[in-house]
N, C-alpha and C positions, 0 to 999 in steps of 0.2 A: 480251745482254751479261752481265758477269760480275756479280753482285750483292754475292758477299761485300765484306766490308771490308778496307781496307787496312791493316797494321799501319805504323806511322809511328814513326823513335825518331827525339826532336827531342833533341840537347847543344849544348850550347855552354859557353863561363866563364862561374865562380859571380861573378853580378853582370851577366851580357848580356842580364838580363831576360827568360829561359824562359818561369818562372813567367808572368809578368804578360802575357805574348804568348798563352799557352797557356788563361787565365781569358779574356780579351777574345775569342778564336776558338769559346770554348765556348757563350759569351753569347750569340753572332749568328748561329750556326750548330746545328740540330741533329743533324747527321749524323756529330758524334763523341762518340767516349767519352775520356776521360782516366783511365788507369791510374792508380790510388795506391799508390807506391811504398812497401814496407817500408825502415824505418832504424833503427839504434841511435843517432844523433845525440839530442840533445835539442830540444824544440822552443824554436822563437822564439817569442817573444809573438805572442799574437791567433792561434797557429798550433793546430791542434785534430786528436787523433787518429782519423782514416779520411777525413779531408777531405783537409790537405795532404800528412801522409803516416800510414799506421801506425807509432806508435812503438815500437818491441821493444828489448825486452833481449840483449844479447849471447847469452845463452843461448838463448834464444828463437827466434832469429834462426838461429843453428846447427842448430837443432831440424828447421828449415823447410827448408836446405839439406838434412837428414839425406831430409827424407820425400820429396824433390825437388819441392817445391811451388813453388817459383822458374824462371823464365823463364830466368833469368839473372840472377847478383849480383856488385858489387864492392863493393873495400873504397877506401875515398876520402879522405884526410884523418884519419885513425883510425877512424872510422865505418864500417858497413857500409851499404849498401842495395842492391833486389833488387824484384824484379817478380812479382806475386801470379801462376801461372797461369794458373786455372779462369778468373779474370775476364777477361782478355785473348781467352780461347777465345771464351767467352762470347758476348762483344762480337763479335766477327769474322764469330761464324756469325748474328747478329743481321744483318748487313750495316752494321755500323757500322765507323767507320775510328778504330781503335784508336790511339792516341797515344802514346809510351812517355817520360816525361821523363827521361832516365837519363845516366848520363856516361858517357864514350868506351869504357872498358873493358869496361861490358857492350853497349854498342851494336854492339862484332864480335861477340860471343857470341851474341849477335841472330842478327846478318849473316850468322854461321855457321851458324847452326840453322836458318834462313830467308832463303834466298837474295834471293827479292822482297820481303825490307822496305824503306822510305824512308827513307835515313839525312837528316836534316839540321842543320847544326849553324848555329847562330846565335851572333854579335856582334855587339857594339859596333863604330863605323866605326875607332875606333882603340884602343889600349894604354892612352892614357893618359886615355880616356872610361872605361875598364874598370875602371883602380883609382880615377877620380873616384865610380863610382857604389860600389866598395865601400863608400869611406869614406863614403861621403854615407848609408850603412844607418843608421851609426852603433850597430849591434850589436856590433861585435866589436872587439878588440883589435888593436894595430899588428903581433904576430904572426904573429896568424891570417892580416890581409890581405895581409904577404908571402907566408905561405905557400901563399895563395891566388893570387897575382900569378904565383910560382914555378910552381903546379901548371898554371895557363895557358900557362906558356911550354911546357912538357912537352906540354899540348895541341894546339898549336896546329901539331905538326909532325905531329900527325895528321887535320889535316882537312883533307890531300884524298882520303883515304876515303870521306868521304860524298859523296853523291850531288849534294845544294844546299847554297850557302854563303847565308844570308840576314842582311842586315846591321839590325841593329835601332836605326835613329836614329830614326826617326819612329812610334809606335806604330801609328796607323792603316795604314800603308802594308804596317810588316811583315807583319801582321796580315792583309790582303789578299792576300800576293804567296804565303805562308802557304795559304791556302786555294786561289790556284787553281791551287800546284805539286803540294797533296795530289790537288784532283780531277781534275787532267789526266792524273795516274797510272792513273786506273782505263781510260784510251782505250787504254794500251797494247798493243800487240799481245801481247806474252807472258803479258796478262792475261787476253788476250781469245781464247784456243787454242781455246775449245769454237764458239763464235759463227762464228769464222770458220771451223772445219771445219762447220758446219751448213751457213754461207753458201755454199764450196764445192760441198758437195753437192746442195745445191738447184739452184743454177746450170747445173751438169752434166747438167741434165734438158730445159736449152735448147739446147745444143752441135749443129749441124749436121752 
């Protein structure tokens, strides 16, 4: 079978709880890696750079674009953010299943570059669980979180592009159903090209 790893880009709306799906699966599991994304945002409290994300400067950030050391990046909110590549590679040829947390814009830029990635996007069961949990951050301003409400609705006419829709009411469960859509990917036939031409040809040696 095929060993390498699977690349995986999980989006969803800021507030469907990514994050918090994506640390819970890392804990129980060790057979991913989780990419950390570069951004020009600034961090939120308790939030620490190389962990949740690298934070850069706008220039900085353009620099990386310049050397093409990005997977893929968009600009989201006034911010940019964008995907390290070496480590991504890295991971893959480890036979780790790669994780990308990113939003929709770079998830085709993915999809384009890499036919066999996992798109999956995740939600809340409803709209208005979705602006309950912004506000319940209690980070941001009444602005921000229209413009966040806004930028979901823009979302949400793109996902059915991805592959899975997983709905995050219950943590434990999402968390679960999470794990066994990534590892049932690796059964794939289209993953599995070389195994089954080996299988072929051994078989052929029984043929009457």
């Amino acid at each position: 079978m095929n060993n390498k790893g699977i690349l995986v880009v999980v989006s969803g709306f800021s507030g469907a709880g990514k994050g918090t799906v994506m640390k819970e699966l890392l804990k129980r599991y060790d057979n991913y890696a989780l990419s950390v994304s570069v951004t020009t945002r600034l961090p939120r409290p308790g939030e620490e750079d190389g962990r949740e994300y690298f934070f850069r400067t706008k220039e900085e950030f353009e620099q990386l674009i310049r050397e093409d050391a990005l997977i893929e990046y968009a600009r989201y909110v006034d911010n940019y953010y964008g995907t390290p590549r070496s480590y991504v590679e890295q991971k893959l040829a480890e036979g780790k299943d790669v994780i990308l947390e990113i939003e929709i814009q770079g998830a085709m830029k993915v999809k384009e570059r890499n036919p066999e990635t996992l798109l999956v996007f995740v939600t809340p069961p409803t709209v208005e669980e979705l602006k309950r949990r912004l506000e319940g951050r209690g980070t941001e301003e009444a602005d921000v979180i229209a413009s966040r409400m806004s930028r979901a609705a823009e979302e949400a006419e793109g996902m059915d592009a991805y592959d899975y829709v997983l709905v995050n009411d219950d943590l434990e469960e999402c968390v679960e159903r999470m794990h066994e859509i990534i590892q049932s990917e690796h059964f794939r036939m289209n993953r599995n090209t070389d195994f089954i031409r080996q299988i072929k040809e051994e078989s052929r040696a029984f043929i009457i």
